[in-house]
C-alpha positions in Angstrom: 0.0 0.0 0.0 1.2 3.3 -0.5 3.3 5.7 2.1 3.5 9.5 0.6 3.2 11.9 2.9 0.3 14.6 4.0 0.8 18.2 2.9 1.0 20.7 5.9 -2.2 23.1 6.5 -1.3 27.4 5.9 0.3 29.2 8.7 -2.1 30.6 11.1 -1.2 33.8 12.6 -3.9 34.6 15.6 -4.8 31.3 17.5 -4.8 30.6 21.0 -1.1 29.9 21.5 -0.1 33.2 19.5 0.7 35.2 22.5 3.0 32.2 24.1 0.6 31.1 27.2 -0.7 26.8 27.0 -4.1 26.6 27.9 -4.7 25.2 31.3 -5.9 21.7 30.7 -2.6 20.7 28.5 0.6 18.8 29.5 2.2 19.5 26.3 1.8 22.4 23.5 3.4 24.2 20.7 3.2 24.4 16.8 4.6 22.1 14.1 4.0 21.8 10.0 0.2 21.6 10.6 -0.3 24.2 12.7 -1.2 24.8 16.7 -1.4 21.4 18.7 -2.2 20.6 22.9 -1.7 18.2 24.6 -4.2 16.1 27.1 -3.0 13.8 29.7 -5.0 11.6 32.1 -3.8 9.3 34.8 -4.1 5.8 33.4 -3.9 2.7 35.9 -1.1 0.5 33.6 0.4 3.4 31.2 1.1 6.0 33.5 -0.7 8.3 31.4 -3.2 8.4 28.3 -2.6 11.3 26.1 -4.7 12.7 23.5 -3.3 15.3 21.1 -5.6 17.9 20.0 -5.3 20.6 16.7 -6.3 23.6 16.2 -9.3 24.3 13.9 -9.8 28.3 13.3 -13.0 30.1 12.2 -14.4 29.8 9.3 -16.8 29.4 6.3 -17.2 26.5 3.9 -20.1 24.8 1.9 -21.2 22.3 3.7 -22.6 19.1 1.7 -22.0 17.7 -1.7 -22.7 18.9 -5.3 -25.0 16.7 -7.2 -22.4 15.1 -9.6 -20.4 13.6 -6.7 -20.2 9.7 -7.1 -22.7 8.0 -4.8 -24.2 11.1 -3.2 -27.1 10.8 -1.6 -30.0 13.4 -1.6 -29.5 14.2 2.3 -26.4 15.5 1.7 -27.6 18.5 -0.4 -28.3 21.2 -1.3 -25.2 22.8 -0.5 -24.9 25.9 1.6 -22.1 28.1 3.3 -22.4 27.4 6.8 -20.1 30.3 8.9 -18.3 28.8 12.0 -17.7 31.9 14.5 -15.7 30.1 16.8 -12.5 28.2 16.4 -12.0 24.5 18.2 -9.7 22.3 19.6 -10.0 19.0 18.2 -8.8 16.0 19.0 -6.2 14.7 16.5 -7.8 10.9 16.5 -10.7 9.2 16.9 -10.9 8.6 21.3 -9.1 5.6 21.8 -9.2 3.0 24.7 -6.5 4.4 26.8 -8.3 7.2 27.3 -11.7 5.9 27.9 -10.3 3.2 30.5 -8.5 6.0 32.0 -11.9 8.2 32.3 -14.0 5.0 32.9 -11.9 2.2 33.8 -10.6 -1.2 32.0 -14.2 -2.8 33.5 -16.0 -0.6 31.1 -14.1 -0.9 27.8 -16.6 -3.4 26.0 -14.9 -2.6 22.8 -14.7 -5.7 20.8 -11.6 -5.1 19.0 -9.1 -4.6 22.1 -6.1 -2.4 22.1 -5.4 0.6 23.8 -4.3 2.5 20.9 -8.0 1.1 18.0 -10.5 3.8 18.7 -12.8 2.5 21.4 -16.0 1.2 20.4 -19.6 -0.3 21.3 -20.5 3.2 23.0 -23.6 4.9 22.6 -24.2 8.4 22.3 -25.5 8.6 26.3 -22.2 6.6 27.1 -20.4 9.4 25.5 -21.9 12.0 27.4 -21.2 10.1 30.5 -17.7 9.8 29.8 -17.4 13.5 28.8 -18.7 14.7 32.0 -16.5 12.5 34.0 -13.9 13.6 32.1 -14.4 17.3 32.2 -14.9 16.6 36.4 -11.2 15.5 36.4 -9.7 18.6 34.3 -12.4 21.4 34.7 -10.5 23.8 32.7 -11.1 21.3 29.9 -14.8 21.5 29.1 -14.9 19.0 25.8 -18.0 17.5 24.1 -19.0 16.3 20.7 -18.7 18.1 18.0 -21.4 19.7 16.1 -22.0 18.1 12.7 -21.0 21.4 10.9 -17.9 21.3 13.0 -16.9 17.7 12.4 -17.3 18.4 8.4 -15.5 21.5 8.5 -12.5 19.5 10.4 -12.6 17.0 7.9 -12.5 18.8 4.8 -9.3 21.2 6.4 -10.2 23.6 3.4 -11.0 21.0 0.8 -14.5 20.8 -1.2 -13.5 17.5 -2.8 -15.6 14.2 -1.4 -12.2 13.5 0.1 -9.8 15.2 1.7 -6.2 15.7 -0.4 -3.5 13.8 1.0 -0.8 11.4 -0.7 -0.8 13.2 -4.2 -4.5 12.5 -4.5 -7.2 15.7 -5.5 -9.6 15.2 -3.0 -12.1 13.3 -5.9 -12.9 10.0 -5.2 -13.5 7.3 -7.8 -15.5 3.9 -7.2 -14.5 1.2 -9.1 -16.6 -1.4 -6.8 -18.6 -1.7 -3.4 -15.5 -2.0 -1.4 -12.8 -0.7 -4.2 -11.7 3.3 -4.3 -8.1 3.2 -4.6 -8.5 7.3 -3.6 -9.5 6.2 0.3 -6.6 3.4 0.2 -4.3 6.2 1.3 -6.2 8.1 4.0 -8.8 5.6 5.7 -9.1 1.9 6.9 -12.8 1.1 5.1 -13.9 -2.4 3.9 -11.6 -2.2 0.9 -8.6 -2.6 3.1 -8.9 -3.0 6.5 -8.2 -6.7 7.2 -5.0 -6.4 4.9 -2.4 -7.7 7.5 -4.8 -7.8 10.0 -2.9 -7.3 13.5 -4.9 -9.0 16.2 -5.6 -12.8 16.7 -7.8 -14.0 13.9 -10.8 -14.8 15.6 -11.0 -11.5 16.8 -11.4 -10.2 13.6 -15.0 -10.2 11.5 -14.8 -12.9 8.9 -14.6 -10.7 5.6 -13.9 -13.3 2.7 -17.6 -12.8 1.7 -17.2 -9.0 1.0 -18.0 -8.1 -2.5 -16.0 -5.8 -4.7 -13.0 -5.6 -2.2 -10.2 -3.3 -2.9 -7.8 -5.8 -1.6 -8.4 -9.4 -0.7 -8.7 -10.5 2.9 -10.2 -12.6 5.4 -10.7 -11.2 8.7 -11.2 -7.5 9.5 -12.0 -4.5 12.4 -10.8 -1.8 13.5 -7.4 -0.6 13.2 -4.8 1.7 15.4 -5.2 5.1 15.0 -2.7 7.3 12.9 -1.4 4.8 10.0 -3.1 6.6 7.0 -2.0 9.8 6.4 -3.7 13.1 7.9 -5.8 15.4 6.8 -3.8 19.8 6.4 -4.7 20.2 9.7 -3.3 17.0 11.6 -6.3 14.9 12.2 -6.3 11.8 11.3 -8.8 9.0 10.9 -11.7 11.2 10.1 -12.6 9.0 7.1 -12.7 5.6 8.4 -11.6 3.1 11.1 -15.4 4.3 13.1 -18.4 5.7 12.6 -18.0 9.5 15.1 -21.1 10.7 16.7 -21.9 14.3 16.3 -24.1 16.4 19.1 -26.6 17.3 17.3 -29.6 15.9 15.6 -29.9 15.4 11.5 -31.3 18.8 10.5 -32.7 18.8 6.7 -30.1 21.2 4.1 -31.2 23.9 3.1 -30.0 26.7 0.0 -29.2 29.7 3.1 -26.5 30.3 4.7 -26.3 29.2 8.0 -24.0 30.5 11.4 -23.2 28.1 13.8 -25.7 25.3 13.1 -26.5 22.8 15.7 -25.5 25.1 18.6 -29.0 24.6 19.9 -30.4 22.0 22.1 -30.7 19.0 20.0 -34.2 17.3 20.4 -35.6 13.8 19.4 -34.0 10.8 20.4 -31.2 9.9 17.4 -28.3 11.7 16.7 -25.8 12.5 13.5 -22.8 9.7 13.3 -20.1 10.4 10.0 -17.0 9.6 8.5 -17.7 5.8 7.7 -15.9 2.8 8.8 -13.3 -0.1 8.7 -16.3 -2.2 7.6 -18.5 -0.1 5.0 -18.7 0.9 1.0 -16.8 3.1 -0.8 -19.6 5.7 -0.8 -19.7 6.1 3.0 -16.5 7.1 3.4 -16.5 10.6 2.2 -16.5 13.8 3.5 -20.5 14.8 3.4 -21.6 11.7 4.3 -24.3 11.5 7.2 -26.5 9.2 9.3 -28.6 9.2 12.1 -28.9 6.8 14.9 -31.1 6.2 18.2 -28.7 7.5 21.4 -28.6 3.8 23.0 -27.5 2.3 20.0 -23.6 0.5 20.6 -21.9 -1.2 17.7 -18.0 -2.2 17.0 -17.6 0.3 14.0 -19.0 3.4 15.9 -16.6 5.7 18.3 -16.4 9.5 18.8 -14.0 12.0 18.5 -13.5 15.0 21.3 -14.1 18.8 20.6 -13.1 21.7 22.9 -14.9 25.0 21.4 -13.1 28.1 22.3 -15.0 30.9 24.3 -13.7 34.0 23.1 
């Protein structure tokens, strides 16, 4: 498989470590090619510490959703519109993985199926998330993370790019499907079900049996989740954000519309399902792409969803 290397996002000259002081609630700061990063650290019973890197995200506006000639694009997607995001966020640089939930929650309450403290952690439900968030924002109250908003999670994603991808490895951002499980685009950037039980790295039977897969980039036989950071990132550091898991967003599915919008899904969410996105180590081509979204009930659990941790900035 290939190994080129991500290209670094633009210099950003006012962010939140601009004037030299680390926010409270990190071990570790500075600034490297992709821009601002801090550091999270957590007392963890076997590893000393579990630590989650978090980027930068600034301000912004983008058009949110995909154009109607995108391959597979499905009609809750569109139309596009320029959402405005007034505040910049801290986001964390991977998926949440299970050295940082056991650290939060402890080992007894890691039900993931695929076990390893560095796969994203999964079989949690949307009310486990927020159980975990406030326990974790009880240890470091300066921290004050959550979920991020479905307009924030795309604008992450896409790090300035409108393709259904985002650029990295020489590749556009465009994404071509040659079969259910086959876009040779993704094979660069995300574990999906074209590739992820390629030299599949826990016992077998741990893995789901995947010889029956159609249309598969790559053969293999059993497949899951993967450790976090072995595709390449997106300009501004984060990594995994197509693939690996499902992420659950805060809010609930709201229906596109052709206005602008500022800030969407800042209000109370309502209902009883919310947004997941970014596809997984065990779905189609199509799902793995940047406007992709779904919808789920808030107790549902399953080993290809996870989260991902967003700090908003105040000021």
């Amino acid at each position: 498989m290939p190994t080129p290397s991500a290209s670094p996002a633009p210099a950003l000259i006012d962010h939140p470590l601009s004037r030299g002081r680390a926010p409270a609630w990190a071990a570790e700061w500075g600034e490297d090619r992709f821009g601002p990063l801090a550091v999270l650290e957590v007392p963890h019973p076997k590893f000393d510490v579990a630590q989650q890197m978090f980027r930068y995200v600034p301000p912004g506006t983008f058009q949110m959703g995909s154009p109607q000639g995108e391959p597979e694009r499905m009609d809750r997607e569109g139309p596009q519109h320029d959402v405005i995001l007034t505040k910049g966020f801290w986001m964390a640089d991977t998926p949440c993985c299970q050295d940082l939930w056991e650290a939060v929650m402890g080992e007894k309450f890691n039900r993931s199926r695929f076990v390893d403290p560095r796969r994203p952690v999964e079989r949690v439900s949307w009310n486990d998330v927020q159980t975990f968030v406030g326990k974790l924002n009880e240890l470091i109250p300066e921290l004050r993370v959550g979920l991020p908003t479905e307009a924030q999670w795309e604008f992450a994603c896409r790090a300035g790019s409108q393709g259904a991808l985002y650029p990295a490895g020489g590749g556009d951002g465009s994404i071509e499907i040659l079969g259910q499980r086959n876009a040779p685009a993704l094979d660069a950037i995300a574990w999906y079900g074209g590739n992820s039980g390629v030299d599949w790295d826990l016992e077998a039977q741990k893995g789901v049996d995947s010889k029956s897969w159609p249309e598969k980039q790559y053969e293999h036989q059993r497949a899951g989740t993967r450790r976090v950071k072995q595709k390449l990132p997106n300009a501004w550091g984060l990594y995994d954000m197509l693939g690996n898991v499902w992420e659950w967003c805060a809010d609930a599915m709201r229906d596109y519309s052709d206005g602008p919008q500022v800030d969407p899904g800042e209000d109370v969410a309502t209902g009883g399902s919310r947004v997941y996105r970014g596809g997984s180590w065990g779905y189609s081509a199509r799902d793995v792409r940047c406007a992709d979204r779904y919808r789920t009930l808030v107790e549902v659990k399953s080993y290809d969803l996870g989260f991902r941790l967003v700090r908003v900035e105040e000021s």
